[in-house]
CHARMM internal coordinates of N, CA and C (Angstrom, degrees):
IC EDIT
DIST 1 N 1 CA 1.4517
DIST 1 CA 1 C 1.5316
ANGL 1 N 1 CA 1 C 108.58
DIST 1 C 2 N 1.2158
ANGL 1 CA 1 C 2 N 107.03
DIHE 1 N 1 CA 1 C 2 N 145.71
DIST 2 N 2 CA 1.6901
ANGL 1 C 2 N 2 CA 123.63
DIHE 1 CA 1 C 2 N 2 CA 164.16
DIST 2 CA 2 C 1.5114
ANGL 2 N 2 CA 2 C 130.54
DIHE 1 C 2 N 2 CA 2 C -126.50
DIST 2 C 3 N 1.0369
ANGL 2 CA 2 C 3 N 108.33
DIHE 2 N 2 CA 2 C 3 N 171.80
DIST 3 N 3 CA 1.4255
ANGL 2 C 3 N 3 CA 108.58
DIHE 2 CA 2 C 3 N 3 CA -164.66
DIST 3 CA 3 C 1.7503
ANGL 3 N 3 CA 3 C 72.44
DIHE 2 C 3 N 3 CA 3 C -123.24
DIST 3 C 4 N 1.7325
ANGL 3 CA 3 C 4 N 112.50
DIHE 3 N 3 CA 3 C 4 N 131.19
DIST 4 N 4 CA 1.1832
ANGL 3 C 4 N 4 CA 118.39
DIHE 3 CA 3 C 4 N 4 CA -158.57
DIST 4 CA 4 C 1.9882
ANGL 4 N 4 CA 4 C 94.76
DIHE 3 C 4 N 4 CA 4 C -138.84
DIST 4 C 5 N 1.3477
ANGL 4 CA 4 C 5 N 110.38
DIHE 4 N 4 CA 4 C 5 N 131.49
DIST 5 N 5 CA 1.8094
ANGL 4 C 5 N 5 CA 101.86
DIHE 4 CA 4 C 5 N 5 CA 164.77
DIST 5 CA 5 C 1.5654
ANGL 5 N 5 CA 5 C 108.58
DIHE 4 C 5 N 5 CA 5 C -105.35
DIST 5 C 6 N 1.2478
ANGL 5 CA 5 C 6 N 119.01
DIHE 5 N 5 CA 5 C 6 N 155.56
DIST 6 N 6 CA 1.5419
ANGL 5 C 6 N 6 CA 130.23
DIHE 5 CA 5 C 6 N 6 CA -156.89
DIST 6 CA 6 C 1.6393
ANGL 6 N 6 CA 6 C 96.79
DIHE 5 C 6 N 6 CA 6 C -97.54
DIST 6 C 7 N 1.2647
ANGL 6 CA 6 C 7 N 125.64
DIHE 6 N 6 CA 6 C 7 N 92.56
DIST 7 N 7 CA 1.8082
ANGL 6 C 7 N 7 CA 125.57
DIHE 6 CA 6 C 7 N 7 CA -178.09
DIST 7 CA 7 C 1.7056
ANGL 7 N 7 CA 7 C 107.57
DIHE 6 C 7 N 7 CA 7 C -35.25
DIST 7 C 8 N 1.1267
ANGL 7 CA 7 C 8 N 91.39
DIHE 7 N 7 CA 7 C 8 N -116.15
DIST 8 N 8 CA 2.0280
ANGL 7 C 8 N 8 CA 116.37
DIHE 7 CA 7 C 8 N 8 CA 177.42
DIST 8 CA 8 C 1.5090
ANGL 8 N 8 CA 8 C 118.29
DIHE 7 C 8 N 8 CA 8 C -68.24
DIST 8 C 9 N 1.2016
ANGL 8 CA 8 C 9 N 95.70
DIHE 8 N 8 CA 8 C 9 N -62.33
DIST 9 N 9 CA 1.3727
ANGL 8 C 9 N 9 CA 113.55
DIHE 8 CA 8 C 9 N 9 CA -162.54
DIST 9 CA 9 C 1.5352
ANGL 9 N 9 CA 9 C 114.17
DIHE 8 C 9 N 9 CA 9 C -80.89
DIST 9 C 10 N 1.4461
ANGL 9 CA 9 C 10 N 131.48
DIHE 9 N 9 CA 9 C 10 N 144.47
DIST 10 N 10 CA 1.9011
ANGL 9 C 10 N 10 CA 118.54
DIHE 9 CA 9 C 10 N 10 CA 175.93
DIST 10 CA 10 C 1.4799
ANGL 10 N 10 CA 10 C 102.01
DIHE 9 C 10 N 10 CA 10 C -68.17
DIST 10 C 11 N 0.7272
ANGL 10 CA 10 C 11 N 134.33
DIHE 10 N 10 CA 10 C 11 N 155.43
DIST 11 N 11 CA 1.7678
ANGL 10 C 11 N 11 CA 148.92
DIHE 10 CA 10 C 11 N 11 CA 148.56
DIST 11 CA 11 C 1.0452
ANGL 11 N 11 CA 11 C 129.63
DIHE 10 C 11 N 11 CA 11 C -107.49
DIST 11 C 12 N 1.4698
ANGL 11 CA 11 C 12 N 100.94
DIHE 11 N 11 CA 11 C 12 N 116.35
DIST 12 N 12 CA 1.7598
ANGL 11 C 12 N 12 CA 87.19
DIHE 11 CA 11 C 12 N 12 CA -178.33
DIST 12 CA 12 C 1.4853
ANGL 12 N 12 CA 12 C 91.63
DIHE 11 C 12 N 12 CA 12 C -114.95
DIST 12 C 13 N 1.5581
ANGL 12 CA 12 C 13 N 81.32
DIHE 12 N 12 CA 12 C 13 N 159.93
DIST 13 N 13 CA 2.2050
ANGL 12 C 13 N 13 CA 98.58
DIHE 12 CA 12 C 13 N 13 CA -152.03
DIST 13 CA 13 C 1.9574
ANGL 13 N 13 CA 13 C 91.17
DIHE 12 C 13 N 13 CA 13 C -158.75
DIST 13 C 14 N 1.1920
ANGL 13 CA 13 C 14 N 107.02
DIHE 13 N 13 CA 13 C 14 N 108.61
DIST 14 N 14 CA 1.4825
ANGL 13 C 14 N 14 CA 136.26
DIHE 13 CA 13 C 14 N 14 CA 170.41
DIST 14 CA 14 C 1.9556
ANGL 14 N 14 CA 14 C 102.77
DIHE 13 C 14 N 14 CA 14 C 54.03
DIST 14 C 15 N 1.6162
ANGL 14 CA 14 C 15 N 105.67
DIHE 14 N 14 CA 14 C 15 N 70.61
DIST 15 N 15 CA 1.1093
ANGL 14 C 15 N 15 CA 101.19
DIHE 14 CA 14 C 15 N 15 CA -167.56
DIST 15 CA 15 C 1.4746
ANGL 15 N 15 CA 15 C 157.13
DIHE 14 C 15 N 15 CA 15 C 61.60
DIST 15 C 16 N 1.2709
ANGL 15 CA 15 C 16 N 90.00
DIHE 15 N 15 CA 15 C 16 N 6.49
DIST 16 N 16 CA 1.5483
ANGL 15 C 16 N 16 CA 116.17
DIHE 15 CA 15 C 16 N 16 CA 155.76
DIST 16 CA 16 C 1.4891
ANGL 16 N 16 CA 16 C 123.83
DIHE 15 C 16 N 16 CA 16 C -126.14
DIST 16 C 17 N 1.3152
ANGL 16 CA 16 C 17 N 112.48
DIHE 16 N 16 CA 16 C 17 N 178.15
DIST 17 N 17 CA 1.8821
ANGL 16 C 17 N 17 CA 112.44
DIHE 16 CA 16 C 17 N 17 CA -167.25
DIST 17 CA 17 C 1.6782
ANGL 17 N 17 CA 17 C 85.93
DIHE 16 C 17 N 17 CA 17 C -123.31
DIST 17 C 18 N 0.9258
ANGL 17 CA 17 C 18 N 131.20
DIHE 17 N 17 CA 17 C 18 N 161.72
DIST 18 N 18 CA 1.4211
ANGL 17 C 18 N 18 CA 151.68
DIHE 17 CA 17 C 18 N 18 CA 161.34
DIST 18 CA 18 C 1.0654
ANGL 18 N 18 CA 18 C 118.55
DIHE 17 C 18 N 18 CA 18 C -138.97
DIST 18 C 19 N 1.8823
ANGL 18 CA 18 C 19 N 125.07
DIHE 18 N 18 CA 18 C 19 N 110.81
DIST 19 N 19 CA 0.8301
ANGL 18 C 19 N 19 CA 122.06
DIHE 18 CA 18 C 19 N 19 CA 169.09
DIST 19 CA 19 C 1.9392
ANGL 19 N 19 CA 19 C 132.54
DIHE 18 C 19 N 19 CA 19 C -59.76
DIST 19 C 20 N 1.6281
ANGL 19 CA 19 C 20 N 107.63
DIHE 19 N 19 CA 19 C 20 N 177.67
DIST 20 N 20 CA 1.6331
ANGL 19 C 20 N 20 CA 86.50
DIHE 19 CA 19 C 20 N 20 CA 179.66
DIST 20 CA 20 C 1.5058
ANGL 20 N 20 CA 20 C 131.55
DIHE 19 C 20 N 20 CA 20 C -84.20
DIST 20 C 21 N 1.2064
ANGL 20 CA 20 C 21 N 122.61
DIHE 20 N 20 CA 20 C 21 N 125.04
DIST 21 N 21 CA 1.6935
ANGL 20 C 21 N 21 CA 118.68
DIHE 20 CA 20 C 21 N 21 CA -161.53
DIST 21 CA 21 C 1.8436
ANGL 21 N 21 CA 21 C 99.36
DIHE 20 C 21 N 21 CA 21 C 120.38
DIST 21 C 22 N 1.2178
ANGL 21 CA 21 C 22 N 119.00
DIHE 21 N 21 CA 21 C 22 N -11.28
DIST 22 N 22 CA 1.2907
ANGL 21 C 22 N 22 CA 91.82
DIHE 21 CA 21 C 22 N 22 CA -163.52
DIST 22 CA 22 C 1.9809
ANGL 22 N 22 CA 22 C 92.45
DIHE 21 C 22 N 22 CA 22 C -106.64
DIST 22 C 23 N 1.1911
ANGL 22 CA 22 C 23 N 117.88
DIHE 22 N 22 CA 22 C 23 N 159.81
DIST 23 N 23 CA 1.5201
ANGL 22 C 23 N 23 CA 137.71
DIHE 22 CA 22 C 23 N 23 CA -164.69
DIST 23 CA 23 C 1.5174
ANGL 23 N 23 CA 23 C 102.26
DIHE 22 C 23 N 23 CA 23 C -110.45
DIST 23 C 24 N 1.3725
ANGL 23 CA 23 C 24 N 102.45
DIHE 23 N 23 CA 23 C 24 N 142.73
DIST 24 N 24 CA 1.4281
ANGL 23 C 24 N 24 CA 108.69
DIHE 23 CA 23 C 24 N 24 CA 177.93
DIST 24 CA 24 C 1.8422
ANGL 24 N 24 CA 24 C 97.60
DIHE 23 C 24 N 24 CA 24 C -175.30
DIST 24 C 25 N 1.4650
ANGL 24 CA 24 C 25 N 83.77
DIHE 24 N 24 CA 24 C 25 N 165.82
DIST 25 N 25 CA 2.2412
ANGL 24 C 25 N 25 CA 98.53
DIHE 24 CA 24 C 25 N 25 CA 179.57
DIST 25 CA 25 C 1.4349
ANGL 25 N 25 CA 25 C 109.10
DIHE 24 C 25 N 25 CA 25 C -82.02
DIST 25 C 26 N 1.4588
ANGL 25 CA 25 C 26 N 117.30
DIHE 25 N 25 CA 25 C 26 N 135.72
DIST 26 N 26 CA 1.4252
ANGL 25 C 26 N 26 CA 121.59
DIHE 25 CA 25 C 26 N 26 CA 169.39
DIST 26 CA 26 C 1.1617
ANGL 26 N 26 CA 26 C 99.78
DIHE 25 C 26 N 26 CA 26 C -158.32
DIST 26 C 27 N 1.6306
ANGL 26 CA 26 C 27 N 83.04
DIHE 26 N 26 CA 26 C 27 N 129.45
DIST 27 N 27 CA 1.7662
ANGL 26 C 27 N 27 CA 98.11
DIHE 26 CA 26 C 27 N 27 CA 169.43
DIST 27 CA 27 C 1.5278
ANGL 27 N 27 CA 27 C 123.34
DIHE 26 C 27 N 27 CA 27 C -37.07
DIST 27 C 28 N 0.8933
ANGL 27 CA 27 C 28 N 126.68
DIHE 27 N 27 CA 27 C 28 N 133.14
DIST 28 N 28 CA 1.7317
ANGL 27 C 28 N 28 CA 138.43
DIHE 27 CA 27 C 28 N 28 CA 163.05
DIST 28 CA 28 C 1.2848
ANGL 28 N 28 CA 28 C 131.54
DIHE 27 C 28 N 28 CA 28 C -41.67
DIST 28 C 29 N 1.0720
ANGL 28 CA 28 C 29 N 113.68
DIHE 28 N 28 CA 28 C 29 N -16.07
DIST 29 N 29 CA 2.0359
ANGL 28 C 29 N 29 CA 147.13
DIHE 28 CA 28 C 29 N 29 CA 165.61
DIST 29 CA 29 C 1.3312
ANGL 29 N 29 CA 29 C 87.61
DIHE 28 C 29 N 29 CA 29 C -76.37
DIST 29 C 30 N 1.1029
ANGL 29 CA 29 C 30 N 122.27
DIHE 29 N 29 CA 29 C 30 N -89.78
DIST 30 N 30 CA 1.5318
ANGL 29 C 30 N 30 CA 131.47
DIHE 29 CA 29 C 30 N 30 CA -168.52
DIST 30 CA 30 C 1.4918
ANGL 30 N 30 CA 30 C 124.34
DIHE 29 C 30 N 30 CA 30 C -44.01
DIST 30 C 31 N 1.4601
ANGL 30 CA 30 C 31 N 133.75
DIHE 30 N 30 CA 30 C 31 N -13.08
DIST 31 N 31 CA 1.3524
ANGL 30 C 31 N 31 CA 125.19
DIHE 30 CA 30 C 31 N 31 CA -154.55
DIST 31 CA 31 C 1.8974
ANGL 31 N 31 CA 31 C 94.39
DIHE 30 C 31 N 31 CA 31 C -94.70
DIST 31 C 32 N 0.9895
ANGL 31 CA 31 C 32 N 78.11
DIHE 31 N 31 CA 31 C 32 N 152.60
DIST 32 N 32 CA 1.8740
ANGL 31 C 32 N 32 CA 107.79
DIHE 31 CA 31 C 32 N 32 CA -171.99
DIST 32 CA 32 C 1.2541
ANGL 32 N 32 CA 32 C 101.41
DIHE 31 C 32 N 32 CA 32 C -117.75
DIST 32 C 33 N 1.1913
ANGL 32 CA 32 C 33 N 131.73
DIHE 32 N 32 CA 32 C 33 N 88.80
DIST 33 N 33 CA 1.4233
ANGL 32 C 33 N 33 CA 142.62
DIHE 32 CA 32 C 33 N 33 CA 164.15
DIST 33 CA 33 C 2.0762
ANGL 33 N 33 CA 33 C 113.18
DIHE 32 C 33 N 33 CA 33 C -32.29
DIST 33 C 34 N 1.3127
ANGL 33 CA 33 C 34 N 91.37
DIHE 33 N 33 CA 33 C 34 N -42.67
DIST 34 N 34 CA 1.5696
ANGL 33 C 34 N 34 CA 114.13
DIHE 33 CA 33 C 34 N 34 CA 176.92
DIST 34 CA 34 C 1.8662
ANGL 34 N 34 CA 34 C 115.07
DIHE 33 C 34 N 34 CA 34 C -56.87
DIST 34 C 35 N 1.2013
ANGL 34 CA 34 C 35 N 83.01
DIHE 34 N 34 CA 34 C 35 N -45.10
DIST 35 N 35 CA 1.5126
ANGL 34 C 35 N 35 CA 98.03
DIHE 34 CA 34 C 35 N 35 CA 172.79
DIST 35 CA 35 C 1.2930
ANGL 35 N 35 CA 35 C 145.28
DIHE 34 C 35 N 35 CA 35 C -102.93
DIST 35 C 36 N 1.6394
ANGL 35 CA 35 C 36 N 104.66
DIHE 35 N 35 CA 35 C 36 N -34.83
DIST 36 N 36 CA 1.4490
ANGL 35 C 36 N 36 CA 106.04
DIHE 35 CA 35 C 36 N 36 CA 162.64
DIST 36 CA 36 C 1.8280
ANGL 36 N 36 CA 36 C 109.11
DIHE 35 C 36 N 36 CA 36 C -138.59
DIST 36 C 37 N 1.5085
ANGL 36 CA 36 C 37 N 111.35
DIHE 36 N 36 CA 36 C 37 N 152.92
DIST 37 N 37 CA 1.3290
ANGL 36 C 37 N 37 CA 123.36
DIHE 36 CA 36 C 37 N 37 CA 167.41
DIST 37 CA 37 C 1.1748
ANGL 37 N 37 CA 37 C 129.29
DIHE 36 C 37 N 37 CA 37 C -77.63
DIST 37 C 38 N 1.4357
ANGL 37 CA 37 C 38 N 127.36
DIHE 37 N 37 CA 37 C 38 N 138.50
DIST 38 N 38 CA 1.5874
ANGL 37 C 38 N 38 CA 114.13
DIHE 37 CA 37 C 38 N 38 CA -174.06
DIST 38 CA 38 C 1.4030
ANGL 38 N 38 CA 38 C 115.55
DIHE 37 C 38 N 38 CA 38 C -111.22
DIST 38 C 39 N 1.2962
ANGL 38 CA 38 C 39 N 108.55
DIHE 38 N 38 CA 38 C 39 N 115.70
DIST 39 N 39 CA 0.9782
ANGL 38 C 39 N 39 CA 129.11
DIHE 38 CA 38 C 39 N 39 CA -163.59
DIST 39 CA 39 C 1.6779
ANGL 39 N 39 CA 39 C 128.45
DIHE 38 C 39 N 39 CA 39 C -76.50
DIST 39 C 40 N 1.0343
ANGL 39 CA 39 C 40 N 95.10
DIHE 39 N 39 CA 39 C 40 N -17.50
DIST 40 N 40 CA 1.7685
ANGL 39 C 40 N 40 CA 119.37
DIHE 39 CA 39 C 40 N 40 CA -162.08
DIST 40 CA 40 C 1.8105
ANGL 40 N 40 CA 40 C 132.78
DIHE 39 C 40 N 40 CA 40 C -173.15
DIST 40 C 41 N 1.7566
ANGL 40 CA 40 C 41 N 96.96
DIHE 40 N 40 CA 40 C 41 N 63.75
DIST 41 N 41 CA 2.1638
ANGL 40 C 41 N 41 CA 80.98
DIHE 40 CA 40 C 41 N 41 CA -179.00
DIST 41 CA 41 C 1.0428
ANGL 41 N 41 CA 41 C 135.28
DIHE 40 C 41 N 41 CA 41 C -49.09
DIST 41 C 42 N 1.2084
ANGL 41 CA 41 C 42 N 129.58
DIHE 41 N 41 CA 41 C 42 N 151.84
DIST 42 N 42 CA 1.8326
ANGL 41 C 42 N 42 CA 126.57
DIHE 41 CA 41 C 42 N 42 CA -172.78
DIST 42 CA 42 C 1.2408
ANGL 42 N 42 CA 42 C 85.24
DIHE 41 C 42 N 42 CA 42 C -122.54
DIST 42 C 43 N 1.0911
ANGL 42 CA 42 C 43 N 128.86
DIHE 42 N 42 CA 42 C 43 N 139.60
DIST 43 N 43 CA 1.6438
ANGL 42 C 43 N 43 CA 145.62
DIHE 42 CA 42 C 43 N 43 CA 172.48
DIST 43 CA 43 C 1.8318
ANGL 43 N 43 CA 43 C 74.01
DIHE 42 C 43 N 43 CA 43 C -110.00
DIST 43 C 44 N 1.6165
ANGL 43 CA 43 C 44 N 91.21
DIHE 43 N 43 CA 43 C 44 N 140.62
DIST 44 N 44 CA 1.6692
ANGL 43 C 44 N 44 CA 134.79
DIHE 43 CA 43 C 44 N 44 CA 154.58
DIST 44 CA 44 C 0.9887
ANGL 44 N 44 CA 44 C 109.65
DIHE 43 C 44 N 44 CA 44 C -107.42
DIST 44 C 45 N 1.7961
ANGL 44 CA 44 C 45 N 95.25
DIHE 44 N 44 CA 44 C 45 N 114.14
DIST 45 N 45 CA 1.4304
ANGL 44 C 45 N 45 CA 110.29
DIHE 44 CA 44 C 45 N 45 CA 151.94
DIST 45 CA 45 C 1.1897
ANGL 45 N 45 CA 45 C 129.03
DIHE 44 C 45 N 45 CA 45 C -79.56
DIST 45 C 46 N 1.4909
ANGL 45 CA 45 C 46 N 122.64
DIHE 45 N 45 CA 45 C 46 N 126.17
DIST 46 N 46 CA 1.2559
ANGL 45 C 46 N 46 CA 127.28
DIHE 45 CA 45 C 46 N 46 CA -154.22
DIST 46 CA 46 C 2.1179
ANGL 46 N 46 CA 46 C 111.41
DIHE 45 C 46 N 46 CA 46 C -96.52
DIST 46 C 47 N 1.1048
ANGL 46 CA 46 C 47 N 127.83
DIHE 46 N 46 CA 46 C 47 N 143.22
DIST 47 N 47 CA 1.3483
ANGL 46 C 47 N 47 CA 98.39
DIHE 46 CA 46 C 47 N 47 CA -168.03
DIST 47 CA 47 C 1.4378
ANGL 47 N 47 CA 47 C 104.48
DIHE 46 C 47 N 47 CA 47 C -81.70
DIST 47 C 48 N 0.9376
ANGL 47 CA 47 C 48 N 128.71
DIHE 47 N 47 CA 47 C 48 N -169.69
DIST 48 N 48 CA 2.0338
ANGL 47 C 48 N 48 CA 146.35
DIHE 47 CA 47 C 48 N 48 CA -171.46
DIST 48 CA 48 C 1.6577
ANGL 48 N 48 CA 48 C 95.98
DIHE 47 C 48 N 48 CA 48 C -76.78
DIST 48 C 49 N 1.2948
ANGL 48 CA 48 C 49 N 107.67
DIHE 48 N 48 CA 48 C 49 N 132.11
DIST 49 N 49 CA 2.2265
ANGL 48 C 49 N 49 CA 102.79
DIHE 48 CA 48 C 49 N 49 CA 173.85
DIST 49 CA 49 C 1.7673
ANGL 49 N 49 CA 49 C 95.56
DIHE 48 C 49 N 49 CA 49 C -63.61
DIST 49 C 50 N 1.2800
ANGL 49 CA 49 C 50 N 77.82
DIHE 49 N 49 CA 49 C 50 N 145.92
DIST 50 N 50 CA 1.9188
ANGL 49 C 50 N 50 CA 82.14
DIHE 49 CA 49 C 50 N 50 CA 161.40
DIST 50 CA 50 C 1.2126
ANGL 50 N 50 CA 50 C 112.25
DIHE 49 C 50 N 50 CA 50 C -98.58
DIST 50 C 51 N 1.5646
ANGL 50 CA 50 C 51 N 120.83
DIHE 50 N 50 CA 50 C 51 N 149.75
DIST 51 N 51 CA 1.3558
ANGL 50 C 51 N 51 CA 135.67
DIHE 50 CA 50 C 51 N 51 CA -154.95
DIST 51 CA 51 C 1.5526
ANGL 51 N 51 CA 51 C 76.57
DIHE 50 C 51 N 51 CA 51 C -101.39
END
COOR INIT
IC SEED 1 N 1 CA 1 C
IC BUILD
Protein backbone atom coordinates (compact mmCIF):
# COMPACT_ATOMS: atom_id res chain seq x y z
CA UNK A 1 0.00 0.00 0.00
CA UNK A 2 0.73 3.73 -0.62
CA UNK A 3 -0.24 6.85 0.31
CA UNK A 4 -0.70 8.24 -3.36
CA UNK A 5 -1.58 12.30 -4.61
CA UNK A 6 -3.96 12.54 -7.70
CA UNK A 7 -1.64 14.79 -10.54
CA UNK A 8 -4.05 16.50 -13.36
CA UNK A 9 -6.49 14.34 -13.98
CA UNK A 10 -9.60 13.07 -11.15
CA UNK A 11 -9.22 9.36 -10.46
CA UNK A 12 -11.55 7.37 -9.55
CA UNK A 13 -10.08 4.39 -7.47
CA UNK A 14 -12.54 1.75 -5.63
CA UNK A 15 -15.70 3.77 -6.09
CA UNK A 16 -14.87 7.03 -5.51
CA UNK A 17 -13.43 10.04 -7.81
CA UNK A 18 -10.60 12.12 -6.35
CA UNK A 19 -10.05 15.22 -7.43
CA UNK A 20 -6.36 16.63 -8.40
CA UNK A 21 -4.30 17.50 -5.18
CA UNK A 22 -6.25 15.36 -3.06
CA UNK A 23 -4.27 12.10 -1.19
CA UNK A 24 -5.53 8.83 -0.56
CA UNK A 25 -4.28 4.68 -0.13
CA UNK A 26 -3.81 2.51 -3.20
CA UNK A 27 -2.64 -0.64 -3.59
CA UNK A 28 0.86 -0.89 -5.26
CA UNK A 29 -0.55 -3.11 -8.27
CA UNK A 30 -2.74 -0.33 -9.04
CA UNK A 31 -0.63 2.96 -9.09
CA UNK A 32 -0.42 4.84 -12.40
CA UNK A 33 2.60 6.84 -12.36
CA UNK A 34 0.61 8.94 -15.19
CA UNK A 35 -1.88 9.80 -12.82
CA UNK A 36 -0.99 9.84 -9.40
CA UNK A 37 2.30 10.55 -7.18
CA UNK A 38 3.43 8.47 -4.38
CA UNK A 39 3.70 10.04 -1.67
CA UNK A 40 4.46 7.64 1.15
CA UNK A 41 5.27 3.46 1.08
CA UNK A 42 3.75 1.43 3.83
CA UNK A 43 5.60 -1.80 4.11
CA UNK A 44 3.11 -4.75 5.44
CA UNK A 45 3.84 -6.57 8.07
CA UNK A 46 3.01 -9.87 7.32
CA UNK A 47 2.05 -12.26 10.33
CA UNK A 48 4.47 -15.58 11.10
CA UNK A 49 3.04 -18.99 8.72
CA UNK A 50 1.40 -21.28 11.02
CA UNK A 51 3.03 -24.59 11.44
Amino acid sequence: MANVKVNDIPVRYENETYPPGAEFEMKDEHINERLVTVVEKKTEKKAPAKK
